[in-house]
PABA-537210 format. One record per residue (C-alpha): x, y, z. Coordinates in steps of 0.5 Angstrom, whole numbers, plus 500, padded with zeros to 3 digits. Example, Ala and Ser with C-alpha at 12.3 -4.5 7.8 and 13.67 -1.06 7.14 Angstrom:
BEGIN
525491516
527498514
//
This chain:
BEGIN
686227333
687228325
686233320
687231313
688235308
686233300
682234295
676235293
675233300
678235307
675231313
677231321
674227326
667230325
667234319
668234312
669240308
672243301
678247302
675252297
668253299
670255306
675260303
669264299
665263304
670266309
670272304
663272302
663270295
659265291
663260287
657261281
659268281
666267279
670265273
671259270
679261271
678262278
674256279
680252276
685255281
680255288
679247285
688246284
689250291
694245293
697244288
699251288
699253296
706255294
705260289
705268290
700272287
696266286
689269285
686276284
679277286
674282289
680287289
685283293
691279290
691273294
698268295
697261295
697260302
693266304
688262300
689256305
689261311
683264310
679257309
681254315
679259320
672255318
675249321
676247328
685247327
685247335
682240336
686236332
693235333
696231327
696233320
696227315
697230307
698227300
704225297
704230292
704236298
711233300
716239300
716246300
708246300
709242307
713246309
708253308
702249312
706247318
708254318
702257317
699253323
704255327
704262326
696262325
693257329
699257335
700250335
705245332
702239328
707233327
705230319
705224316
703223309
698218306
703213304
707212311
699209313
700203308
705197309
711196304
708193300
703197297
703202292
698209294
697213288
693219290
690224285
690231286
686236281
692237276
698233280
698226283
703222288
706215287
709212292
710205294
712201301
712208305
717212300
714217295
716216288
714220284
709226283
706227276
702233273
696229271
690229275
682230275
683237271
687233265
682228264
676232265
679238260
683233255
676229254
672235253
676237248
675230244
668231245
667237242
671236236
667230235
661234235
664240230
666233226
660230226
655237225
659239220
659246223
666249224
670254229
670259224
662260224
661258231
666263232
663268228
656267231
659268239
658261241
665257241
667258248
659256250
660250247
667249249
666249256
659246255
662240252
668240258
662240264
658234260
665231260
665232267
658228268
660223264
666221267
663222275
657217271
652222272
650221265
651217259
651222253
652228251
647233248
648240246
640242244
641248240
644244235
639238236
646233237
645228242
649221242
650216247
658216250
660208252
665206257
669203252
670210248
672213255
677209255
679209248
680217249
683218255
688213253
693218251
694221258
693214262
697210257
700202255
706201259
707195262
712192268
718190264
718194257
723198256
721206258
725211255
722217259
714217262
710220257
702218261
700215268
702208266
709209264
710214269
709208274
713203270
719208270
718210278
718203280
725203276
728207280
726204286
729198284
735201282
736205288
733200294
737194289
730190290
725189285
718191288
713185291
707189289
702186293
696191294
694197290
690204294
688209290
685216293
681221290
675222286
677221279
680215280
677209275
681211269
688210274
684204277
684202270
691202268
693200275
690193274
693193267
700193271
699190277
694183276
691184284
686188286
686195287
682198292
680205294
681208300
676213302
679219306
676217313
680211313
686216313
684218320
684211323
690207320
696207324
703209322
706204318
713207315
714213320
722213317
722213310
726215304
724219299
725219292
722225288
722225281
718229277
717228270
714233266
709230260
713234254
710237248
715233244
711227239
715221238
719221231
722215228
728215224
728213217
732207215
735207209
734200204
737199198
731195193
731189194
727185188
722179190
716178192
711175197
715170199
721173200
717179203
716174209
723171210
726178211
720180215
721174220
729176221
726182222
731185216
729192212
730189206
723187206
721194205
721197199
719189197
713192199
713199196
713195190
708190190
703195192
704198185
704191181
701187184
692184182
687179183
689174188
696175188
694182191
689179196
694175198
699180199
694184203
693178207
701178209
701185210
695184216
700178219
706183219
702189223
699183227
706180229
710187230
712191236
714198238
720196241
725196236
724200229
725195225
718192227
716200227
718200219
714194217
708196221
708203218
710201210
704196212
699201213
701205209
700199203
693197205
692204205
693204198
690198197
682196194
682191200
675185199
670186205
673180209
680182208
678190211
674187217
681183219
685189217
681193221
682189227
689189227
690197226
684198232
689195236
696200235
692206234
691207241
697204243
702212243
708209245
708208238
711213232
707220231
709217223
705212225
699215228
699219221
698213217
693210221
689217220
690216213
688209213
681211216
680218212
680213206
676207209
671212213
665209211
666203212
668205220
662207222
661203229
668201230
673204234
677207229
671212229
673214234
681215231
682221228
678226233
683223239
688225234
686232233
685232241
692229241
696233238
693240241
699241245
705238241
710240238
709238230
708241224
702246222
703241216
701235220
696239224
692241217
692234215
689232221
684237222
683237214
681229216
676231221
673235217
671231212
671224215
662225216
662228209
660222203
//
């Protein structure tokens, strides 16, 4: 029989258990009466079975892999007798489970991972709390730190910046009152409930605010962590899940001198739907999620496989464009659009300019050009990144007709959430929303500048760029 070991959930032939639960319980502590921190490491256990010194409570200092030991002597370990774990365990952690089952339990487990049940033409994403797998026709491609914990913690913080705006209230005085790290984690546990679809709105009484969360601001928010790539662009480094994917299936092909045929997608784990969703993106086929029981019953598919581990680590670095340095270039619209159309840069300070001098209808024709260059440019070459950030920029500046601002609007809902995209562009974006504020009430870019401002909290930019954004923030709601 099979015991699989995973999370939340660990299942055997007639059990299921939670790692952490069977540890408190073997320890006689009640999981209500530990920290918050403490809860965050008992939750990333397996991510972590091979730290030492890796929990301190009740007086003990626990190492990762006593934790698991302690847990599993409220399991059955002596009637199974094949261990199935997730891609993202492959390794060291492997190595101090096997043993552990060994020297505790006397008795040697063969193991197979999850994607070794799947035939070579599927991918298996399994999503951990703070790490995932990604592996395809039986080879594990790539593990990434990202998983239940990122989404739940980054879309808490939106919420409660989102809320400081929309009060008015500010940190100083939430601070000053004692009440800050209550809200913060108020916040973090209702983004939890929304995200599991136990709700649909997020109250915070004492300050009498309630507003409803729909599907698609989950998934505006969550768009920095899940990403835009699709198969094909070019990927400099992976940044989010998306590009993580593209890039490992790269390197399969790189390697296995093969372009995957992907023809199945099977996802595991609990908070799976803003993967499912970015999957479906890449992959146009179905993705299915495969419940753990399933994992006990299928056959070995791949028993001997080659694994091709990378482990991207999603860096605090934000992309930065390099200026390109244009000579003026005089002209009006019309040469504005012959540059733009071969893509030279002469085109830019032509923009600069007629910003300054143009009125009336020419004006208002130029902002129309201005909407087609941002609708008609890219991220993949800087050229495309320089016209659309000068157009931005230029409408920015502009007193644009209710029509024109409509279809202005339009286009830059479709960039802002798009982060394969300049931080010089995020930042013009911002500034285009701060001066049209009230005229964005109900569209997505209402969403913009308080994602931003989550974004950016564990960059590296200037304290310059952080002030403008918070300063953005700040006075978005004001009239």
């Amino acid at each position: 029989m099979r015991l699989y070991l995973g999370y939340p959930d660990s299942v055997g032939e007639s059990e299921r258990f939670r790692l952490k639960d069977l540890f408190l319980k073997e320890v006689s502590v009640d999981y209500s009466s530990v920290p918050v921190e403490v809860k965050k490491k008992l939750l990333s256990l397996l991510d972590n079975v091979d730290k030492k010194r890796y929990l301190f409570l009740g007086e003990v200092l626990y190492d990762g892999i006593d934790i698991l030991e302690f847990a599993l002597f409220g399991v059955n370990v002596r009637d199974y007798d094949e261990l199935v774990l997730p891609g993202y365990l492959y390794g060291k952690p492997t190595h101090l489970i096997k043993n552990l089952l060994k020297d505790t339990f006397g008795k040697r487990f063969p193991v197979v991972y999850d994607f070794n049940l799947f035939d070579r033409n599927t991918i298996v994403v399994n999503v951990g709390y703070t790490r995932s797998s990604i592996s395809f026709g039986g080879k594990l491609l790539t593990v990434i730190s990202l998983g239940e914990f990122h989404f739940i913690d980054f879309f808490g913080n939106y919420l409660f910046n989102r809320f400081l705006g929309e009060t008015g209230i500010s940190n100083a005085k939430l601070r000053k009152e004692g009440v800050r790290g209550d809200i913060l984690d108020k916040c973090r546990s209702q983004a939890a409930r929304i995200l599991f679809g136990r709700t649909s709105k997020v109250e915070i009484p004492q300050f009498n605010y309630s507003r409803p969360i729909s599907k698609e601001e989950i998934d505006l928010v969550l768009s920095p962590l899940t990403g835009s790539a699709n198969y094909g662009e070019l990927i400099e480094k992976a940044a989010d899940f998306s590009s993580a994917v593209v890039n490992s299936l790269y390197t399969y092909e790189e390697l296995f001198r093969e372009r995957p045929k992907v023809k199945d997608v099977k996802l595991i784990g609990r908070l799976t739907f803003p993967f499912e969703r970015s999957l479906k993106k890449i992959f146009p086929i179905k993705v299915e999620k495969v419940k753990e029981e399933e994992l006990l019953k299928r056959g070995i598919v791949n028993k001997t496989f080659k694994v091709v581990v990378e482990k991207p680590s999603f860096k605090a670095e934000v992309l930065k464009l390099n200026p390109l340095q244009v000579e003026g270039v005089k002209g009006g619209i019309r040469e504005l659009r012959h540059f733009f159309r071969s893509r030279d840069p002469k085109g830019l300070p032509i923009i600069e300019r007629l910003t300054e001098e143009l009125k009336g209808k020419e004006l208002e024709d130029f902002a129309y050009e201005l909407i087609t260059v941002i609708k008609r440019s890219s991220f993949r070459r800087k050229e495309e990144v320089a016209y659309l950030n000068h157009s931005i920029a230029a409408l920015t500046r502009l007193e644009l007709p209710e029509s024109l601002l409509k279809k202005a609007v339009k286009e830059i809902e479709r960039r802002a959430f798009n982060w394969q995209l300049p931080f010089e562009t995020k930042v013009n974006i911002l500034y285009f929303c701060y001066r049209n504020r009230e005229k964005l009430r109900g569209s997505n870019l209402e969403v913009f500048p308080f994602l931003m401002l989550t974004y950016i909290r564990n960059k590296k930019v200037t304290e310059g760029e952080k002030n403008f954004v918070r300063t953005v923030c700040e006075k978005f709601y004001l009239s």
